[in-house]
C-alpha positions as CSV (number, residue, x, y, z in Angstrom):
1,X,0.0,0.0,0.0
2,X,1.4,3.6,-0.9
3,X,1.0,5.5,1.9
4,X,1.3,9.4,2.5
5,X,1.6,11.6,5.2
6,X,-0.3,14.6,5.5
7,X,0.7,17.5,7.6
8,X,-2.0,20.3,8.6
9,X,-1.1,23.5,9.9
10,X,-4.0,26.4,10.5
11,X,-2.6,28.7,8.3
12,X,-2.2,32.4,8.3
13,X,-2.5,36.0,6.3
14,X,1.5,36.3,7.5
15,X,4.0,35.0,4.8
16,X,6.6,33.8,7.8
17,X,4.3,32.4,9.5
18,X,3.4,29.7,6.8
19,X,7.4,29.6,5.7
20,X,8.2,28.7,9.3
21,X,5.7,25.8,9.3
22,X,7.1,24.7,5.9
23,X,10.3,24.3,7.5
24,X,9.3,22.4,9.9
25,X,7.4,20.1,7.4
26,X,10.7,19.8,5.4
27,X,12.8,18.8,8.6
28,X,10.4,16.6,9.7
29,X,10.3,15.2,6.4
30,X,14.4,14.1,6.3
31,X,13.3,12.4,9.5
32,X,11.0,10.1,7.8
33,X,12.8,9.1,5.2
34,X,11.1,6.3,4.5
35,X,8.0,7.9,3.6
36,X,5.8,10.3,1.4
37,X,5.2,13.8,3.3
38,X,3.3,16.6,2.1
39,X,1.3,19.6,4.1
40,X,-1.7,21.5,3.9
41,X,-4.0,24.2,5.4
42,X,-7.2,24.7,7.2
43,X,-7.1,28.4,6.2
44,X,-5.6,31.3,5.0
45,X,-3.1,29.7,3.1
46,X,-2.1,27.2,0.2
47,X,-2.9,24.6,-0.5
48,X,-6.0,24.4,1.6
49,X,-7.3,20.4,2.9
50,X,-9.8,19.8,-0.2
51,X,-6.6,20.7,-3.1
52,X,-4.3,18.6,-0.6
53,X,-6.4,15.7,0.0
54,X,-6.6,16.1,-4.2
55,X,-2.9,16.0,-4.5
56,X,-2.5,13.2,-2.0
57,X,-4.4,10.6,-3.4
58,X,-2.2,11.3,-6.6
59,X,0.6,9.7,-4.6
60,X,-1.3,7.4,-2.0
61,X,-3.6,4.6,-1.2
62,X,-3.5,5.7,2.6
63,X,-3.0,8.9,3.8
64,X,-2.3,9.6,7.3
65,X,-3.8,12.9,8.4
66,X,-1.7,14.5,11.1
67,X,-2.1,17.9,12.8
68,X,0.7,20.2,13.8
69,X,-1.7,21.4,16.9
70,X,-0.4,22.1,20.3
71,X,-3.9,20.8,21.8
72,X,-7.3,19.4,20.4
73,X,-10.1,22.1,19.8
74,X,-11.8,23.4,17.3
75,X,-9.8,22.7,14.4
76,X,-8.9,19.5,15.2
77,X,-12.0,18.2,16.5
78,X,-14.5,19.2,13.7
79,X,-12.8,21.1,11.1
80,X,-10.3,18.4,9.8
81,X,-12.4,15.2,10.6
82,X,-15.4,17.1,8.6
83,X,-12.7,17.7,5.9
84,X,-11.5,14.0,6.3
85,X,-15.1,12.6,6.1
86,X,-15.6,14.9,2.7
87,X,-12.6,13.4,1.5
88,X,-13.7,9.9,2.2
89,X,-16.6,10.3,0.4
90,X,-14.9,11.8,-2.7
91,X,-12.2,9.2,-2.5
92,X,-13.8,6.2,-1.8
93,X,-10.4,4.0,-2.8
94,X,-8.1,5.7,-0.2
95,X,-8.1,5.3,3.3
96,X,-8.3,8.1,5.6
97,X,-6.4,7.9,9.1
98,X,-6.2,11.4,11.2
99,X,-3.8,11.2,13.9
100,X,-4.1,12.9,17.1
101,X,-2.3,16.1,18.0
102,X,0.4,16.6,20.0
103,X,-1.2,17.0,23.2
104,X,-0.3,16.7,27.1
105,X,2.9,14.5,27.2
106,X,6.1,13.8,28.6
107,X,7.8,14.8,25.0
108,X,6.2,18.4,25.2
109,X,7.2,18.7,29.0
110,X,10.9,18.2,28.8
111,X,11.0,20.2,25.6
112,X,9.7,23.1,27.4
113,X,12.2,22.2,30.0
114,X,15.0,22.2,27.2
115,X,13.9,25.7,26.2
116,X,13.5,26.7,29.5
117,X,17.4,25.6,30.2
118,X,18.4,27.2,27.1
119,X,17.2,30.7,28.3
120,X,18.6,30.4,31.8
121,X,22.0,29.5,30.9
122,X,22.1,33.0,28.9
123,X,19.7,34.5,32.3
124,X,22.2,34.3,34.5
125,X,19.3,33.3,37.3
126,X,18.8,30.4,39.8
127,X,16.0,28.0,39.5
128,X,14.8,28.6,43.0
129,X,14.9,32.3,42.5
130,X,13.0,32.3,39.1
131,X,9.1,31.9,38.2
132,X,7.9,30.8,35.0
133,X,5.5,32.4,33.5
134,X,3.8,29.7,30.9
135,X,2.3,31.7,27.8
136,X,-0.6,29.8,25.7
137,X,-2.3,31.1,23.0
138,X,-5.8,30.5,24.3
139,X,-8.8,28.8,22.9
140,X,-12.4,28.7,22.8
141,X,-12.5,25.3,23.8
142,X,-12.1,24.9,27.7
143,X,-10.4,21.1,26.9
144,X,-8.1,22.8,25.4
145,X,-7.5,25.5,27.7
146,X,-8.1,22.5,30.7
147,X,-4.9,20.8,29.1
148,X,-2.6,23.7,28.7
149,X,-3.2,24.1,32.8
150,X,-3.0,20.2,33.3
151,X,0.6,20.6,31.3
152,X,2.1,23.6,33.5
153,X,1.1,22.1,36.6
154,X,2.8,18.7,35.4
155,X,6.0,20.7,34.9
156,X,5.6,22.5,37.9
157,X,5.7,19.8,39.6
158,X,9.1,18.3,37.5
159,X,10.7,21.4,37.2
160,X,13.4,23.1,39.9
161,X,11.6,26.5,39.5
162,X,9.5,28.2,42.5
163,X,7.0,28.6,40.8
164,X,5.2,27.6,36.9
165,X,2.5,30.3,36.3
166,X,0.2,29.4,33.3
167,X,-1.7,32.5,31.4
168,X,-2.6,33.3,27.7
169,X,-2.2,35.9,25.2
170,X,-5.8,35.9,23.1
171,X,-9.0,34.6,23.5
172,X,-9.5,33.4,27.0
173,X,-8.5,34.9,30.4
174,X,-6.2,35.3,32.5
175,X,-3.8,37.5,30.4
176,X,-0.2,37.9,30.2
177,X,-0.5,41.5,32.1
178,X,-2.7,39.9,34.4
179,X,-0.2,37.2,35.3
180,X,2.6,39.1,35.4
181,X,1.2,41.2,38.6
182,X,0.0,38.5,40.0
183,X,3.8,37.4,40.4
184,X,5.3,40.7,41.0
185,X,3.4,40.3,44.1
186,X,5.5,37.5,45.5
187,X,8.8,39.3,44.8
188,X,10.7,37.3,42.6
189,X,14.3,38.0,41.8
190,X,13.2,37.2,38.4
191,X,10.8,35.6,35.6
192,X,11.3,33.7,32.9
193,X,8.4,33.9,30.4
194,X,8.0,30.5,28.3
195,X,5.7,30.9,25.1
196,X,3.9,27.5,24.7
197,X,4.0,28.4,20.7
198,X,5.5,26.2,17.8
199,X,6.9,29.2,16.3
200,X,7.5,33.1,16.4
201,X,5.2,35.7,15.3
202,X,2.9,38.0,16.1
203,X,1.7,36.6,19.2
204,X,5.5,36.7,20.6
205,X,5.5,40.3,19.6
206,X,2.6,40.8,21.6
207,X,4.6,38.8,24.4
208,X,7.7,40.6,24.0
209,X,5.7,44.4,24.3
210,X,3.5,43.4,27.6
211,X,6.9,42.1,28.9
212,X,8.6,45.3,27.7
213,X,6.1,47.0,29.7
214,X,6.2,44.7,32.7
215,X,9.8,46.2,33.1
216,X,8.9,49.6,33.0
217,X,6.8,49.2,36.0
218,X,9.1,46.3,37.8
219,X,12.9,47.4,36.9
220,X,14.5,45.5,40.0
221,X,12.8,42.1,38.7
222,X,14.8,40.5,35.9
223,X,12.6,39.2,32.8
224,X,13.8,37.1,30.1
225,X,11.4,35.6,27.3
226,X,12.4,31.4,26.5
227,X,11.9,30.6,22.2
228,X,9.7,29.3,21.2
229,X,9.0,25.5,20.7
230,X,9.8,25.0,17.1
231,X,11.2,22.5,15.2
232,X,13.1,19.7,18.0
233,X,14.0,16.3,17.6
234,X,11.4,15.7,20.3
235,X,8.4,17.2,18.3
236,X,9.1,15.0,15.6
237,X,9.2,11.5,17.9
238,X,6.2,12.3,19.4
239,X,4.9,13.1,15.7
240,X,5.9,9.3,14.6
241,X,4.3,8.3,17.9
242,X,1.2,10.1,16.8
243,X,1.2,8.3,13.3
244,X,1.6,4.5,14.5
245,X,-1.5,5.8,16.9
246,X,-3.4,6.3,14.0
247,X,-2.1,3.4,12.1
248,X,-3.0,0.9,15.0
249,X,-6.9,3.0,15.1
250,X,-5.3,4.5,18.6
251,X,-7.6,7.5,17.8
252,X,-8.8,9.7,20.3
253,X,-9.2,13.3,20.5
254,X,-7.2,13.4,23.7
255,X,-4.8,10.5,23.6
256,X,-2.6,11.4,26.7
257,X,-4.6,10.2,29.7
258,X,-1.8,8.6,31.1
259,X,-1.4,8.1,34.7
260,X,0.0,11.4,36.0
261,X,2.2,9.1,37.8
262,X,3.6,7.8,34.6
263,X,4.7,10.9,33.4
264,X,6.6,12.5,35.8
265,X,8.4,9.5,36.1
266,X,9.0,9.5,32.3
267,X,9.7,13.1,32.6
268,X,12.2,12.6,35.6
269,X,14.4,9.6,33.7
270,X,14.3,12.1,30.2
């Protein structure tokens, strides 16, 4: 069977944005050597699912559909399997399997550790002395939001900082201003702020002003801003994990209700 790996990203009006996620798609792609890998869009950008899913079954007799989402809401739980089911009916011949996102998991934890590491070698700051400040996009959906929380209090509890603070910077409360007083108010010597975002753009802009601000107002508190996730070695494991999840019909919308127990002990060992 010819099989062929869709990636789907959202999609956006700004040109870096979609390069950035076609970068990714081409690293990930010299990690799979082995197989077929193209991309497409929910919106906003080319080619969108229906011209994918077109291409694809060009190529393909199966065709893995895997989203580059942080967390499983709206997108992922009715815009692509809608898109999926269309595609079925089109394409009678192929098989359809969609993958679930990347999610709450050990993988995602100790890469935000990584990042986290990264910044504090160049920080100059202790762990005990230092909060993170967690920065999600935010969502509609409360799972979504729900597993964003459930992830920072699972590093919180793996992590050597005082304190993990989670917060967002659109849609849904509380705000990055809003959790940047809230820490101010225990004094830190400083705060790291860790956007939980695949790659740069506007919303780090946005990050980068409201901590610019934060400053102004807190000069004696050090602030440093993490990078972003982006492309890592441990994205795309948990990416092939994701596909032989699909492949086995280990399909669920939220795929990571592990024991918490399990993961901080496969956070702890690395």
């Amino acid at each position: 069977m010819r099989k062929l790996i869709l990636v789907v990203g959202h999609g956006s009006r700004v040109h870096q944005a979609n390069s950035d996620f076609e970068a990714f798609v081409e690293q990930f792609r010299d990690s799979v050597p082995e197989s077929k890998v193209r991309f497409g869009y929910i919106e906003l950008a080319e080619p969108l699912l229906e011209q994918a899913f077109e291409d694809a079954v060009e190529e393909a007799d199966e065709v893995i559909v895997l989203p580059l989402f942080l967390f499983a809401a709206g997108h992922v739980k009715q815009d692509i399997p809608r898109a999926v089911q269309e595609a079925r009916e089109k394409f009678p011949h192929v098989h359809f399997l969609i993958a679930p996102p990347l999610g709450v998991h050990p993988s995602m934890i100790r890469l935000v550790l990584k990042r986290l590491n990264e910044s504090r070698i160049e920080f100059e700051q202790v762990h005990s002395q230092t909060t993170v400040v967690m920065v999600g996009r935010g969502s509609s959906d409360p799972d979504a939001n729900g597993n964003f929380y459930k992830l920072t209090r699972i590093l919180e509890e793996t992590s050597p900082y005082a304190h993990v603070v989670p917060c967002f910077v659109a849609i849904t409360r509380p705000w990055l201003p809003e959790a940047l007083e809230h820490v101010a108010r225990g004094n830190p010597k400083a705060i790291l702020i860790q956007p939980y975002l695949l790659f740069p753009g506007k919303l780090v802009h946005q990050i980068e002003n409201e901590a610019r601000e934060f400053s102004k107002q807190y000069p004696d508190i050090s602030v440093q801003i993490s990078l972003t996730l982006g492309r890592d070695p441990l994205i795309f494991e948990l990416l092939k994990e994701r596909i032989r999840q699909a492949e086995v019909r280990e399909i669920s919308l939220s795929p990571d209700q592990y024991d918490y127990r399990a993961i901080l002990t496969a956070v702890e060992r690395g």
